[in-house]
ROZA-614544 format. One record per residue: x, y negated, z of N, C-alpha, C in turn; residue in three letters. Coordinates in steps of 0.1 Angstrom, whole numbers, plus 2048, in hexadecimal, padded with zeros to 3 digits. Each point is the difference from the previous one (the first is absolute). Example, Ala and Ser with C-alpha at 12.3 -4.5 7.8 and 13.67 -1.06 7.14 Angstrom:
2
n.px	n.py	n.pz	ca.px	ca.py	ca.pz	c.px	c.py	c.pz	code
884	839	84E	7F7	7F4	800	809	7F4	800	Ala
7FC	7F5	7F9	809	7F5	800	7F8	7F5	808	Ser
% end
This chain:
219
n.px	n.py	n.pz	ca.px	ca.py	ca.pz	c.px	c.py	c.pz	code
AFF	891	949	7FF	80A	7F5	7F2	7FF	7F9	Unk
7FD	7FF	7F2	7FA	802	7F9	7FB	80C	7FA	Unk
7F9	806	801	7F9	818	7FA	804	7F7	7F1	Unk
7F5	7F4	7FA	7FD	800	7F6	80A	7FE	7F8	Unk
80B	7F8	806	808	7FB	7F6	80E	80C	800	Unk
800	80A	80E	804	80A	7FA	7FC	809	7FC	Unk
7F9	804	7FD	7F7	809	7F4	806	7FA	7F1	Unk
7FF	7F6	7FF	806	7FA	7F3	80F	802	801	Unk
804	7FA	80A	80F	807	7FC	806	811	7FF	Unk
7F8	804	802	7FC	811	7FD	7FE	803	7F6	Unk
7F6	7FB	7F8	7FE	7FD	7F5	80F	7FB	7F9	Unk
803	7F5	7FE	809	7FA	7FB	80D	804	7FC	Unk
806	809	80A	809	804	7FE	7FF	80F	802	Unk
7F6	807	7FA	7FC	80B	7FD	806	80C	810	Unk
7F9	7FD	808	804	809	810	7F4	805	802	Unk
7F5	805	7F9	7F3	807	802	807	80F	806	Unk
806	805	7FE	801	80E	802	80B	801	810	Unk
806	7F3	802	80C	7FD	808	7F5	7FC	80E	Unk
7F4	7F6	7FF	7F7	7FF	806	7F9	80A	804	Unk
7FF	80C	7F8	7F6	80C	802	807	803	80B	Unk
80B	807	7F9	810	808	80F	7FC	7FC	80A	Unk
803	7F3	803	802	7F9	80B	7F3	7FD	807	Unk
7F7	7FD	7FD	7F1	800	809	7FD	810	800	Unk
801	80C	7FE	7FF	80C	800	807	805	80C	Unk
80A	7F8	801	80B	802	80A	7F9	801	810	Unk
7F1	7F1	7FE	7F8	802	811	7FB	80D	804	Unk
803	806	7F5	7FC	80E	805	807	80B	802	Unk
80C	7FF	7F8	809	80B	800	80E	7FB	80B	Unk
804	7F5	7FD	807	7FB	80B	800	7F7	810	Unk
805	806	807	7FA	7F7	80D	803	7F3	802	Unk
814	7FE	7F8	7FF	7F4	7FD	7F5	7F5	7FC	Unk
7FE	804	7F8	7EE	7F7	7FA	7FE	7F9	80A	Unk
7F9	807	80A	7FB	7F6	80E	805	7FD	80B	Unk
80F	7FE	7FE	80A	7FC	80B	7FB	7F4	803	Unk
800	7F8	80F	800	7F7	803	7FF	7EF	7F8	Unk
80D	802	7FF	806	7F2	7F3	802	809	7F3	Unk
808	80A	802	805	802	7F1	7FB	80C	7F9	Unk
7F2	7F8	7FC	7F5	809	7F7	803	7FC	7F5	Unk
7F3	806	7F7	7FB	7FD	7F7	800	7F1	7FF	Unk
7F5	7FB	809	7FE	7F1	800	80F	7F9	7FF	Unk
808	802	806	80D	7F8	7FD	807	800	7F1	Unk
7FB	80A	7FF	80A	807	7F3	7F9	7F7	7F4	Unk
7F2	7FA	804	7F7	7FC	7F2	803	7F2	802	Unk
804	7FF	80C	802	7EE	801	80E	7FA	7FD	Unk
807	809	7FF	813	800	7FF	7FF	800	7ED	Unk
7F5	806	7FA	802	805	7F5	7F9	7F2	7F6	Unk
7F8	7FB	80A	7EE	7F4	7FE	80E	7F1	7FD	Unk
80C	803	80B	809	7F1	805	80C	804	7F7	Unk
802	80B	7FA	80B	7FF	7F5	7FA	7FE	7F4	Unk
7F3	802	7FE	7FE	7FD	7F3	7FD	7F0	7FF	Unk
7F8	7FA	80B	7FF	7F3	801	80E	7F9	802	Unk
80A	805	800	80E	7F7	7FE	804	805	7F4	Unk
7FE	807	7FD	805	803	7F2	7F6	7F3	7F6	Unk
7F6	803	7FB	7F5	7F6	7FD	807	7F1	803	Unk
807	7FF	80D	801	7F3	804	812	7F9	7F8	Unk
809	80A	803	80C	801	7F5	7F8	7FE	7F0	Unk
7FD	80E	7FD	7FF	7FB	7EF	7F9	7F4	7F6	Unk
7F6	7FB	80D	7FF	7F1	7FC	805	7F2	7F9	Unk
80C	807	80A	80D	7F5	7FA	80F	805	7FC	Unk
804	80B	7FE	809	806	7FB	7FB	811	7F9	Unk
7F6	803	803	800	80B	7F3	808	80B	809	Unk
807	801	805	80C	80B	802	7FC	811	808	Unk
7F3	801	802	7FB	80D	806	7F6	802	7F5	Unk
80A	80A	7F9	7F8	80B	7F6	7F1	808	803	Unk
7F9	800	7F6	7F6	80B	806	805	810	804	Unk
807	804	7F9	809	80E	806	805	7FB	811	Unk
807	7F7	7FD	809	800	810	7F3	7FE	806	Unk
7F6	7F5	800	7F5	7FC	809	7FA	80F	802	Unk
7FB	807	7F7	7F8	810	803	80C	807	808	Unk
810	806	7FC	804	804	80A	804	7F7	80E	Unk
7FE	7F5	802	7FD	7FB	811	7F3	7FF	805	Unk
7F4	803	7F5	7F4	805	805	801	812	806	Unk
806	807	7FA	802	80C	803	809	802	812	Unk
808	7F7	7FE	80A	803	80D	7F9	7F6	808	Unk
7F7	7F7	7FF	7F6	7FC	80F	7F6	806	806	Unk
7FB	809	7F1	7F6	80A	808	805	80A	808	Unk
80C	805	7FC	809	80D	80A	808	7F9	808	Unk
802	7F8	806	80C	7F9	803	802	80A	80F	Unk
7F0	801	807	800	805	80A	7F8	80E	7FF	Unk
7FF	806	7FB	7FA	80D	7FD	807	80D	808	Unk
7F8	802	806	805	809	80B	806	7FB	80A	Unk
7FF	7F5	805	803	7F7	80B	802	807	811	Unk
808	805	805	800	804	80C	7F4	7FD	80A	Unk
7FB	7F2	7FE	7F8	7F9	809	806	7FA	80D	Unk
80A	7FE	800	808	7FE	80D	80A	7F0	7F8	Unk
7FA	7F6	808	805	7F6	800	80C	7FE	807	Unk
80F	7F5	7FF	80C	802	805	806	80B	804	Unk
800	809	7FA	804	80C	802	811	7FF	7FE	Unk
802	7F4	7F4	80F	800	7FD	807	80C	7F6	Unk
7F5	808	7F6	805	80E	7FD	7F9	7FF	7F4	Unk
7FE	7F3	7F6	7F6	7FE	7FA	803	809	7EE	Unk
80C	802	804	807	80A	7F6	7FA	80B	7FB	Unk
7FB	807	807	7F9	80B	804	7EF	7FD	7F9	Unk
7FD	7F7	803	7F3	7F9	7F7	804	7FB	7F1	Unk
80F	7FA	7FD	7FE	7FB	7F5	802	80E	7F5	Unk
808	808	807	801	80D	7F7	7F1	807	7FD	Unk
7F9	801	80A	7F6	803	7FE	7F2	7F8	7F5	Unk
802	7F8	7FF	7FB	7F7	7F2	804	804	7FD	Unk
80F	800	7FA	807	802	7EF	7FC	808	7FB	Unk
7FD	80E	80C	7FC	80F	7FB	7F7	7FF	7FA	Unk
7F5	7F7	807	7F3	800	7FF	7FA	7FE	7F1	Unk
80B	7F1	7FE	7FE	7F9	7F2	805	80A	7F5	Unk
80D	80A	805	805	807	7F4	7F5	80A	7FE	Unk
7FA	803	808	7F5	80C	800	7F6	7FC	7F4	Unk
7FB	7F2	806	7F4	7F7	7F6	808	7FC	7F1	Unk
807	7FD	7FD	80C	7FE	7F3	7FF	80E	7FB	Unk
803	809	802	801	810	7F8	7F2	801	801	Unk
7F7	804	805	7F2	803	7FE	7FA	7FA	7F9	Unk
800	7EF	801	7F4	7F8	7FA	809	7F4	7F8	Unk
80A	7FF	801	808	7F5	7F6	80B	800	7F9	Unk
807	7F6	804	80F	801	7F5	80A	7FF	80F	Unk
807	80E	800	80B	804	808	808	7F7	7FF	Unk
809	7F4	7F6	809	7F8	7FB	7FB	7F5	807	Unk
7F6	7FE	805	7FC	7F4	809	805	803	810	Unk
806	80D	801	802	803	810	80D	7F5	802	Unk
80D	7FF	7FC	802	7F7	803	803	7F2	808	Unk
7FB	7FD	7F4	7FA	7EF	804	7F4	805	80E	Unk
7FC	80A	7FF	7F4	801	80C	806	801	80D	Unk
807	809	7FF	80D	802	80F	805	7F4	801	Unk
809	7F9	7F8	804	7F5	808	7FD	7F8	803	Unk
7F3	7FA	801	7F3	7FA	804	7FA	803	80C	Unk
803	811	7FC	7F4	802	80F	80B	7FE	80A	Unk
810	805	7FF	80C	7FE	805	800	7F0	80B	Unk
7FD	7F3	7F5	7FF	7F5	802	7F9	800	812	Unk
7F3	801	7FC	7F9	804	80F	805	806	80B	Unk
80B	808	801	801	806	80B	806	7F5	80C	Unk
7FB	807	80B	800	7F5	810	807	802	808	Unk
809	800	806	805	7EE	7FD	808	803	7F0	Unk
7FC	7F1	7FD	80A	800	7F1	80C	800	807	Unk
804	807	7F2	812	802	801	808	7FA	7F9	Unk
7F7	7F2	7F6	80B	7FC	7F8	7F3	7F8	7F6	Unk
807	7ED	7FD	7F8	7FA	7FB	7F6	80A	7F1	Unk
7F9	7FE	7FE	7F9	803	7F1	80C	7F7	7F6	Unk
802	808	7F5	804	800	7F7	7FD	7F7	7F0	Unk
7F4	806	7FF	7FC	7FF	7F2	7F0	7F6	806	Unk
7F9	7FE	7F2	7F6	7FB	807	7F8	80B	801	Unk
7FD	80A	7F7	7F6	808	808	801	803	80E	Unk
80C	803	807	803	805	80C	7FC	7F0	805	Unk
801	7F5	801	7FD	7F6	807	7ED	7FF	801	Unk
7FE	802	7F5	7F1	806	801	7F3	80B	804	Unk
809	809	805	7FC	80C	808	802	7FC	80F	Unk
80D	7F1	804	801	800	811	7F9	7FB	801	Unk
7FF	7F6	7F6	7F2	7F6	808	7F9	803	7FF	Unk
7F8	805	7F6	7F5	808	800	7FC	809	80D	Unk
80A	80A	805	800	806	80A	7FB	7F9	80C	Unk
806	7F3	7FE	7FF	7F9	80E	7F5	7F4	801	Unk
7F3	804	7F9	7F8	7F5	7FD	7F2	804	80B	Unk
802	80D	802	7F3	7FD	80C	7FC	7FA	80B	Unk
80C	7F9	801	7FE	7F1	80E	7F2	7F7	7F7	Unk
7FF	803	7F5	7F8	7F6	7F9	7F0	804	7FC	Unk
801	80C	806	7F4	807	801	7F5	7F9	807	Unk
7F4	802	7FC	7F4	7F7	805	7FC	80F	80A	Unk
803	80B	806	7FE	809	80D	80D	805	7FE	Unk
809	7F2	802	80E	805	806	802	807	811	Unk
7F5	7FA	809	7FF	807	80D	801	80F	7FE	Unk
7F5	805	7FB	7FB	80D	801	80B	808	7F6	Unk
800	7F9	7F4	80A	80E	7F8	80D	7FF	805	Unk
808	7EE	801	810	804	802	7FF	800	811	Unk
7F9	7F3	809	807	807	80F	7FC	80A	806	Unk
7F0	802	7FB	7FF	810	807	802	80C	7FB	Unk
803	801	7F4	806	808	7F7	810	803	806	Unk
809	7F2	7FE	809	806	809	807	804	810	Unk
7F3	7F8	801	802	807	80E	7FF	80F	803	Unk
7F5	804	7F8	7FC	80C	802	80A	80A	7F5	Unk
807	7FB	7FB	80E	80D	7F8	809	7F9	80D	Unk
802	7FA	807	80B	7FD	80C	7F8	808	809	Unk
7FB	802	802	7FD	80E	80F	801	80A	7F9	Unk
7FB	801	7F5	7FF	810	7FA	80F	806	800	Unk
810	7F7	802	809	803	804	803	802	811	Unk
7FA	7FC	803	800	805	814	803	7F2	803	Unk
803	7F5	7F4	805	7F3	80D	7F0	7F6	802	Unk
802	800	80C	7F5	7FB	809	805	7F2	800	Unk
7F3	7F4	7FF	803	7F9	7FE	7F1	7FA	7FF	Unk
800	7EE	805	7F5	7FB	7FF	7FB	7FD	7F2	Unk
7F2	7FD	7FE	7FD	7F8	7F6	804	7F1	7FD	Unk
807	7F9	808	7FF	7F4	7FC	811	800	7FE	Unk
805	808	809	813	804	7F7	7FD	801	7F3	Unk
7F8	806	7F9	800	7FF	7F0	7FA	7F4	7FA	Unk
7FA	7F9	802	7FD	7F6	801	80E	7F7	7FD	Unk
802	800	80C	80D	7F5	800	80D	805	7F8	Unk
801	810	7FA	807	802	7F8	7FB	7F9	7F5	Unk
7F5	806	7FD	7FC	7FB	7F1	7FF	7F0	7F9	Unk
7FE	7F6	80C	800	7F3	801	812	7FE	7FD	Unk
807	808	806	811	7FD	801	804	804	7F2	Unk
7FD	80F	7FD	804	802	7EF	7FB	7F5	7F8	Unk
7F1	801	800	7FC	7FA	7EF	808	7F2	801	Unk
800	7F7	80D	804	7F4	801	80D	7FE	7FB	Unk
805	80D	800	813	7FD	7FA	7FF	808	7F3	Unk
7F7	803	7F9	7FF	80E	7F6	807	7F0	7F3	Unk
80A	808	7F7	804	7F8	7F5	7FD	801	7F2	Unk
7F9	801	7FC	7F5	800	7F4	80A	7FC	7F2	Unk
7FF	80C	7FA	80A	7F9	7F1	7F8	7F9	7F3	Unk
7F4	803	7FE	7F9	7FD	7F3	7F9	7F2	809	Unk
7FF	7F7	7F5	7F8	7F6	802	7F0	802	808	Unk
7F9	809	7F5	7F2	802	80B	802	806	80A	Unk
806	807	807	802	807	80C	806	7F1	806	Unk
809	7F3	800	801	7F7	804	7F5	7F9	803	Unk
7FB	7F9	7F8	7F4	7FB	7FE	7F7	803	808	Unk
7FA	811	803	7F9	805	805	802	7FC	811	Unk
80E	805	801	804	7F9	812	7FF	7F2	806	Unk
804	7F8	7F3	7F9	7F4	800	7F8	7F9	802	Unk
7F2	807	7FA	7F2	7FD	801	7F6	80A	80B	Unk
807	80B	803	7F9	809	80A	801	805	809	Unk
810	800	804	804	804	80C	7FD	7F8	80D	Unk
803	7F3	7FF	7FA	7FB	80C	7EE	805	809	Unk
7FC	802	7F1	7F6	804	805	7FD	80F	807	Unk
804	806	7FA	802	810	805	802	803	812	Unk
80E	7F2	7FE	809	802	80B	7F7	7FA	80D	Unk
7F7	7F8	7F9	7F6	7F6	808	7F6	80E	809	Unk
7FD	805	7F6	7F7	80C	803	802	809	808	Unk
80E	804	7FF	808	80B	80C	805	7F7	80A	Unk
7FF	7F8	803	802	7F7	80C	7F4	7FB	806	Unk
7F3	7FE	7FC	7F6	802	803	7FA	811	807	Unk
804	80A	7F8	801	80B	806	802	804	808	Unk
80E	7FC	800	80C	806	810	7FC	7F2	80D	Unk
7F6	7F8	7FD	7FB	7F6	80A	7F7	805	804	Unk
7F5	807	7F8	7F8	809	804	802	80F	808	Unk
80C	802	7FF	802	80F	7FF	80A	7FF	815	Unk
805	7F0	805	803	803	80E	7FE	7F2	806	Unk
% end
């Protein structure tokens, strides 16, 4: 993730006030500083859809600046008010809790007519998927979702992050079981936009190198 280059996409597609909400939130919501699904996730989900977007209109044009700002809106909420409880299986319960979140942010600070396209977006995300993505925005919010294997402190935010929303539900369990989860997901994860391909392409080995290095360390 790049601050600078999203700051410009902030800029770009006019989400100064959608950025306010949402970093305001480390304070007012606890979500903010969940484990994995903070803030920080929410800016990197938001950092890897604009960068596939960027990466589509290159060569086909076909993501509007409207549609691109409403899938900037539904990456920053996607998880807003997040339970903090990883595998819980009840992720329903969190995706409603966005929508609200976003309908709240839409009446107060934007255009309500964008809620929407925003719900079925943030819909897209919910865990486990219930049904391929559809459209391309919705192809661009999963992978987007699913790009922090690619993180340069993927250790700390995604395995100890979710490790730590997996006890915060009572299931006990080692550190290196997550580990070997997260080594088993991303390795099968099926990526619909070209840079989200690309990206598994050129980075995952290495990631995967990293958490196997870890869990060699870790018994």
């Amino acid at each position: 993730m790049n601050e600078n280059e999203i700051l410009n996409y902030i800029e770009k597609y006019d989400l100064q006030k959608c950025l306010k909400v949402i970093l305001r939130q480390s304070i007012t919501l606890t979500s903010a500083s969940n484990p994995y699904h903070n803030n920080f996730h929410a800016l990197c989900v938001f950092y890897n859809a604009m960068k596939i977007v960027d990466d589509i209109n290159k060569t086909h044009a076909t993501i509007s600046w409207h549609q691109a700002r409403a899938l900037g809106i539904a990456c920053l909420f996607h998880d807003c008010g997040h339970d903090g409880g990883k595998f819980n299986l009840d992720d329903n319960n969190n995706v409603r809790t966005a929508t609200n979140k976003a309908w709240e942010y839409l009446i107060e600070h934007d255009d309500k007519k964008l809620f929407g396209t925003v719900e079925m977006l943030i819909e897209a995300t919910e865990f486990p998927h219930k049904s391929e993505p559809s459209s391309i925005l919705e192809k661009v919010i999963r992978d987007a979702d699913l790009m922090m294997i690619f993180e340069p402190n993927l250790i700390y935010q995604m395995v100890c992050g979710i490790w730590q929303e997996y006890l915060r539900k009572g299931n006990f369990c080692e550190l290196d079981e997550i580990i070997e989860w997260c080594i088993g997901f991303y390795s099968d994860v099926n990526y619909y936009t070209n840079y989200a391909k690309k990206m598994k392409e050129t980075k995952l080995s290495d990631s995967i190198e990293r958490l196997e290095k870890l869990m060699k360390l870790l018994t």
